[in-house]
C-alpha positions in Angstrom: -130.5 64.5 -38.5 -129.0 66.7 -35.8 -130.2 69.7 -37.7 -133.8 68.0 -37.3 -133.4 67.6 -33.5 -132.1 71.0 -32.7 -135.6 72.1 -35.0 -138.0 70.1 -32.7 -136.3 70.9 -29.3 -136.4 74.6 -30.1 -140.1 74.3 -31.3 -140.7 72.6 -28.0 -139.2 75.6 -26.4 -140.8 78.4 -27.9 -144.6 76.4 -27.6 -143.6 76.7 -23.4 -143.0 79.6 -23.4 -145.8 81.0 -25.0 -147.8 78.9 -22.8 -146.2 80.3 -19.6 -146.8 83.9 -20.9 -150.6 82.7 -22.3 -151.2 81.1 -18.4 -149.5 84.0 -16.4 -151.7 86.5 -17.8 -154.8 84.3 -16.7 -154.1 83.7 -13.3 -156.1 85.2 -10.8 -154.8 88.0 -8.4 -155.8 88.0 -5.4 -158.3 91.2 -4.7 -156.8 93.8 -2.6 -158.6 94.4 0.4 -159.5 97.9 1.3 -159.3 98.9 4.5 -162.8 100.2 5.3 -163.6 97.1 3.7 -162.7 95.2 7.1 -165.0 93.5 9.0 -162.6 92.9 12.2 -160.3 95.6 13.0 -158.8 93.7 16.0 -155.5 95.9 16.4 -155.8 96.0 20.3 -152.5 95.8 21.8 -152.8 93.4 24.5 -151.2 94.8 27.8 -149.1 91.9 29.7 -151.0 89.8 31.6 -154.4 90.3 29.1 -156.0 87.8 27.1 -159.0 87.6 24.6 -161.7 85.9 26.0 -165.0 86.2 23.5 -164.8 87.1 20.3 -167.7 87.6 17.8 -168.2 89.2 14.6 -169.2 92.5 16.2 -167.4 92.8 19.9 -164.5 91.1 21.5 -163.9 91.3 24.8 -160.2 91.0 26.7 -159.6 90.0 30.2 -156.5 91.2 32.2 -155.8 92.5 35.9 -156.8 95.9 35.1 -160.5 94.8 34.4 -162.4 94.0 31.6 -161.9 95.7 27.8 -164.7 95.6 24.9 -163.5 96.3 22.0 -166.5 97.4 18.8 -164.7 95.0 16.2 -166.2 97.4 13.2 -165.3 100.5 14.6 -162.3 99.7 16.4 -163.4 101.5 19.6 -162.6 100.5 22.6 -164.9 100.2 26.2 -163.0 99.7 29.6 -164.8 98.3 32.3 -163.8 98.1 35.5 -164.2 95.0 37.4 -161.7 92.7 39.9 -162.3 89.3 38.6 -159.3 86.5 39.0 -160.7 84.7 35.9 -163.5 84.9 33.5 -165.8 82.1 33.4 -168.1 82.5 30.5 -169.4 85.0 28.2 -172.4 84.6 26.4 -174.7 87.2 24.4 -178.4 88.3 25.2 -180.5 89.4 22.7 -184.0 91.2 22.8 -184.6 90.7 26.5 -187.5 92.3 27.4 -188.2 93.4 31.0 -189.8 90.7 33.0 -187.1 88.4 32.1 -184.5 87.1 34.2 -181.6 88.3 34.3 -182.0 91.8 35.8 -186.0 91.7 35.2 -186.3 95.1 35.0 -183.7 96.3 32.6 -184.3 95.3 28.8 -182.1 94.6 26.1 -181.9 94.8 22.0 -178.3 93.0 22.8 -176.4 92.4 25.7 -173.3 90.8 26.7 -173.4 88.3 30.0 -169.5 88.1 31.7 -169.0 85.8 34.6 -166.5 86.1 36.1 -164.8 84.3 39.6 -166.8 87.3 41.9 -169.1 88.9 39.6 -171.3 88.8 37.0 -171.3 92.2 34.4 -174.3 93.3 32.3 -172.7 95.1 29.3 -175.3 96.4 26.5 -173.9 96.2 23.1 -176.5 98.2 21.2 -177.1 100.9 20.4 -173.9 102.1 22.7 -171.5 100.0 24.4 -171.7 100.3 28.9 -171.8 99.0 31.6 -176.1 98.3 33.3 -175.0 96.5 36.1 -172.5 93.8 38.5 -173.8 92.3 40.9 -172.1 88.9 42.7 -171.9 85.9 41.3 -174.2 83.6 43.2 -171.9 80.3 42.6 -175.5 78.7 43.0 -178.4 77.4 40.8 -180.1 77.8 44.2 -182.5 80.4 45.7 -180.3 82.7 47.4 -179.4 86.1 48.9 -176.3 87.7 48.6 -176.3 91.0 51.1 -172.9 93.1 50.1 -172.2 95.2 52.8 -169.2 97.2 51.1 -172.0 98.2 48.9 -175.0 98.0 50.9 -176.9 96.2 48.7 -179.2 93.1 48.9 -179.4 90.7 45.9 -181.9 88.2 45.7 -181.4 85.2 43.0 -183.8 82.1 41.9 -182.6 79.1 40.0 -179.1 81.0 40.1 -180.6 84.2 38.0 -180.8 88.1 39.9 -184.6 88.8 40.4 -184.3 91.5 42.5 -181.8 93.7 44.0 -182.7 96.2 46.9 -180.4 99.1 48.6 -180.2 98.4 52.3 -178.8 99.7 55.4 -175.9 97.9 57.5 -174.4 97.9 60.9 -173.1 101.2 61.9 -170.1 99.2 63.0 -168.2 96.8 60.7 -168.7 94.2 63.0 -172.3 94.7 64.1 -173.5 93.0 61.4 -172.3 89.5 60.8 -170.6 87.8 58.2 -170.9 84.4 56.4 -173.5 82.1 55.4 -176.5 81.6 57.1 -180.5 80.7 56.4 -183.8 82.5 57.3 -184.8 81.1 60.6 -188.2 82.5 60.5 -190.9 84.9 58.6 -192.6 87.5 61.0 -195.3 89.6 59.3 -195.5 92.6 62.1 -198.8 93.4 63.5 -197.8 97.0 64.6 -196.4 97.5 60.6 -198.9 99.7 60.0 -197.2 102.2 62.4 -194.9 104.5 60.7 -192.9 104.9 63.4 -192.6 101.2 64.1 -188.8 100.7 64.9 -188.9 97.4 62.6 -191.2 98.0 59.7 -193.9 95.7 57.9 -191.9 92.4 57.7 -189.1 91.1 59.8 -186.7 87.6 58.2 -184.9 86.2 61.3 -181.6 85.4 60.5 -179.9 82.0 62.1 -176.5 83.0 63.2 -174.6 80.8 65.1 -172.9 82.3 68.2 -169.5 82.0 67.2 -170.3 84.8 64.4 -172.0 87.3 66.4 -169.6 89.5 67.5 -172.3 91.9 70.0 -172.4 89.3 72.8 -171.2 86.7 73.4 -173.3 83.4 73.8 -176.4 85.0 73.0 -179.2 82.4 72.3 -181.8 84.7 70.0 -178.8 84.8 67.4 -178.9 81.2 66.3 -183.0 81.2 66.5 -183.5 84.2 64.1 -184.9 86.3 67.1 -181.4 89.0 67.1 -180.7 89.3 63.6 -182.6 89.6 60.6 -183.9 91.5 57.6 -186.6 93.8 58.3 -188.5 97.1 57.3 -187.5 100.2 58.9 -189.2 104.3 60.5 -186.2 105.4 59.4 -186.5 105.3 55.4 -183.2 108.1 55.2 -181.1 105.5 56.7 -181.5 103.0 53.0 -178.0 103.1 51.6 -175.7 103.7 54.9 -174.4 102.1 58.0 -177.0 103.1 60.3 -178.2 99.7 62.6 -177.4 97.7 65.2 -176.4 94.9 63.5 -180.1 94.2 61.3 -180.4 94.4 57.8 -182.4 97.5 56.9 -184.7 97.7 53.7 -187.9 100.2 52.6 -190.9 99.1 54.4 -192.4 99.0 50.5 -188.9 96.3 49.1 -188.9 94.1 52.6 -192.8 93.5 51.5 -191.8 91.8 48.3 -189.1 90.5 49.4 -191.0 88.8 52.1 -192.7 87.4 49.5 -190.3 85.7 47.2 -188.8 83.9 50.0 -188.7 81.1 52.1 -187.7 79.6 55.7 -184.7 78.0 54.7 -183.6 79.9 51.9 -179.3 80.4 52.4 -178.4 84.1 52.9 -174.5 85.1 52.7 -173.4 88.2 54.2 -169.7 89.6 52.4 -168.1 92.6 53.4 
């Protein structure tokens, strides 16, 4: 009897085994993948104080102090961008923009990445090569706006929150000539002597509504807050575009202050950084 038990169990033992071997030889192995084979090669080192803040399955983009970082997930290559942001906002992707076509009307895209950021907004084309079109601020409005940046002297000109036009200007020839803050367009002149080349304030003039306490050229003077001291006009003196050359005004080409005249209204908020 024990002699029959001892003949089963070892039976028993023999038919596992061969079914361990039988299954072990069956079993799938995972496939080895190569390494050109991968479609993310995300082996950025992250510098202290950085942080990943879109991610697709072609770009990723990383956020730290030092500015902005875009990294070409296929190829591993990486893009630095300079920017000064204290916090990225959103990112979002653009793809065949044609001109016409806020934002930036007149730049097109095949693909395009949109970063907000806290202070500006960053046109990065993706395709065919990865830079930088164009920052410009971020209007922190759905509004109709302008933005005039004196550090850069540019003027930027947003509807519905979207840049429609941006124009190089002149500034005061004194940082504090011309004003800063938030103010409106107190009135719309169209100039009668604008056919004049050598008239002192071009084709168009904006009046500006500053109140008193920001104009720092005299004090208590009542054609500030009335539009009739400041404003944003045309110019004889086309050279001057791009530096700080007037007495306080905001200077464009008497051929951008005509469309811009256009595309705006009495009213419309105008902020004026440094």
């Amino acid at each position: 009897m024990k002699k029959r038990m001892y003949a089963v169990l070892s039976l028993s033992i023999l038919l596992t085994a061969l079914v361990i071997m039988f299954a072990s030889q069956h079993i799938p192995v995972p496939e080895q993948r190569k390494p050109d084979q991968s479609p993310a090669r995300e082996q950025v080192p992250l510098h202290p104080g950085e942080e990943i803040v879109y991610r697709d399955p072609h770009h990723l983009v990383i956020a730290g102090n030092s500015g902005l970082r875009l990294q070409d997930r296929r190829t591993g290559n990486i893009t630095s961008i300079h920017a000064r942001e204290n916090r990225i906002l959103t990112v979002e992707r653009i793809g065949d923009k044609p001109t016409g076509v806020p934002p930036v009307p007149e730049m097109a895209f095949a693909d395009a990445l949109r970063i907000v950021g806290t202070n500006e907004v960053h046109i990065v084309e993706t395709e065919p090569t990865v830079q930088l079109q164009i920052s410009y601020p971020n209007p922190r409005s759905t509004c109709d706006k302008i933005i005039v940046s004196k550090g850069s002297n540019k003027l930027y000109l947003y509807q519905g929150g979207e840049l429609v036009r941006h124009y190089p200007v002149a500034t005061g020839k004194q940082p504090e000539y011309t004003p800063e803050g938030s103010f409106t367009i107190a009135n719309k002149v169209p100039l009668r002597n604008g056919d004049n080349p050598d008239a002192l304030f071009g084709v168009r003039w904006m009046g500006l509504a500053v109140p008193c306490k920001k104009d720092k050229r005299r004090e208590n003077d009542v054609r500030a807050p009335y539009g009739h001291k400041y404003g944003i006009h045309g110019t004889n003196e086309p050279d001057s575009i791009g530096t700080y050359a007037s007495g306080g005004c905001i200077r464009l080409r008497n051929e951008d202050v005509t469309q811009l005249y256009e595309l705006v209204q009495v009213g419309t908020p105008v902020e004026i950084t440094p």
